[in-house]
N, C-alpha and C positions, 0 to 999 in steps of 0.2 A: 679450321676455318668453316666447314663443313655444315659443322655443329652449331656454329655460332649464326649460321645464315638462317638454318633450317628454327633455331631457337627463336630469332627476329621474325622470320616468316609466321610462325604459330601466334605468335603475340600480335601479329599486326592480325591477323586469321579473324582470334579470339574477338581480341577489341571491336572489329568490324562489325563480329556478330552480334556484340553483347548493343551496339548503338544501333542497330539494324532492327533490335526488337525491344530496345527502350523506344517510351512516349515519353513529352514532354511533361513535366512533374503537373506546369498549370493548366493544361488538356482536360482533366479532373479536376484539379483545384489548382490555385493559382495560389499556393501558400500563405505567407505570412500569420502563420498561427493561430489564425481563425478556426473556430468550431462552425462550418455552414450551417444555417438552418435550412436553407433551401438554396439550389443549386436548377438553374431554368436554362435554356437554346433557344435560340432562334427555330424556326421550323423547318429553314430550309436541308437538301439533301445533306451538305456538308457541316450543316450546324456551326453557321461562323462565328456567331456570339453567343456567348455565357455570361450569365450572370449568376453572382454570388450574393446571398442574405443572410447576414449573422444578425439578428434583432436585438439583443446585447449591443449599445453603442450604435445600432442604425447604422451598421456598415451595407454600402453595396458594392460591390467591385465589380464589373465589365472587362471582358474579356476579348477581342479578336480570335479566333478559334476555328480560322479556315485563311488560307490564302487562295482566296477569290475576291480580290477587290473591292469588297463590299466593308464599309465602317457598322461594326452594330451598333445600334444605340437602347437607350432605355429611356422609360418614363416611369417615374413616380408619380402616382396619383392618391390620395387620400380620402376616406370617405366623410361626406358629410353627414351631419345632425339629417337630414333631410333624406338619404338614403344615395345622393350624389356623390360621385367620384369628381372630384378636381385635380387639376393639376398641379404637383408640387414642385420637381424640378425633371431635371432629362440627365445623363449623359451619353456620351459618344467616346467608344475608342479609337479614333481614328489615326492611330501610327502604324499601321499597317499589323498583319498577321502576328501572333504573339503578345501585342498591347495590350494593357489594364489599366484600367481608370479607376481608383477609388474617392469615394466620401463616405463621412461617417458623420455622426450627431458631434464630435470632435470639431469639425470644420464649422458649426453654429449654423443659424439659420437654418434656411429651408431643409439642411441636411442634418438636422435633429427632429426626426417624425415624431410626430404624437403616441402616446402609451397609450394602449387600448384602444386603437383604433386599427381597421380595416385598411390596408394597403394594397392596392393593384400595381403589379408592376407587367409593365409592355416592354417585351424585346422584341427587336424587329432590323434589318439589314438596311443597309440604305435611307436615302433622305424622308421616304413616306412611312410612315405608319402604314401599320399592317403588311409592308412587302416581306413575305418568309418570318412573319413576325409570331408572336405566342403571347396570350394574356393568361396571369397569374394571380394569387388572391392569397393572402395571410393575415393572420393578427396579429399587431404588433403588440404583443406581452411582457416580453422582456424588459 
């Protein structure tokens, strides 16, 4: 009986330890098969939202990536003939800590970016722009 306690004991030990120094797989990526091409945070200390950019299919996916209350959002914005950034659309993870939003050039419209052109994306925490937020810059090749 001894043996069999002290065998349960080891196993619960193990397990313990082995989830005590796993992270959550989408912490870094948030999978689904994607090859990131750019991976961005928000700015603040706990970096609650991430965003993911595979430029093949104009996927972006948004992440909640802190349990501090706060929805990340993004913006897409595209550049003009003119040297102008516009706005093309936004998302928001807002289901709380762990949540991901995707679109992609799949979903049509606004969420099939232009080839060869200059893309800004804004992550930012909360309702305003620029709170704990980071502006980014790529071209769309793929």
């Amino acid at each position: 009986m001894r043996t069999k306690i002290a065998a349960i004991a080891a196993t619960v030990l193990l397990t313990g330890a082995a989830l005590a120094t796993a992270s959550p797989a989408w912490a870094s990526d948030p999978g689904g098969g994607a090859a990131w091409d750019h991976i961005w945070t928000t700015s603040d200390a706990t970096q609650g939202g991430t965003v993911y950019i595979e430029e093949h299919g104009d996927v972006v996916e948004l992440c909640d990536t802190a349990a501090d209350g706060y929805a990340p959002r993004v913006e897409i914005l595209t550049q003009a003939s003119n040297g102008q950034y516009n706005f093309h659309y936004s998302l928001t993870a807002s289901g709380g800590f762990g949540t991901c939003i995707t679109r992609s050039a799949s979903n049509g419209g606004v969420y099939d970016l232009p080839e060869n052109d200059n893309i800004a994306v804004e992550i930012y925490l909360g309702p305003h722009v620029g709170f704990d937020g980071s502006e980014h810059y790529y071209l769309n090749d793929n």
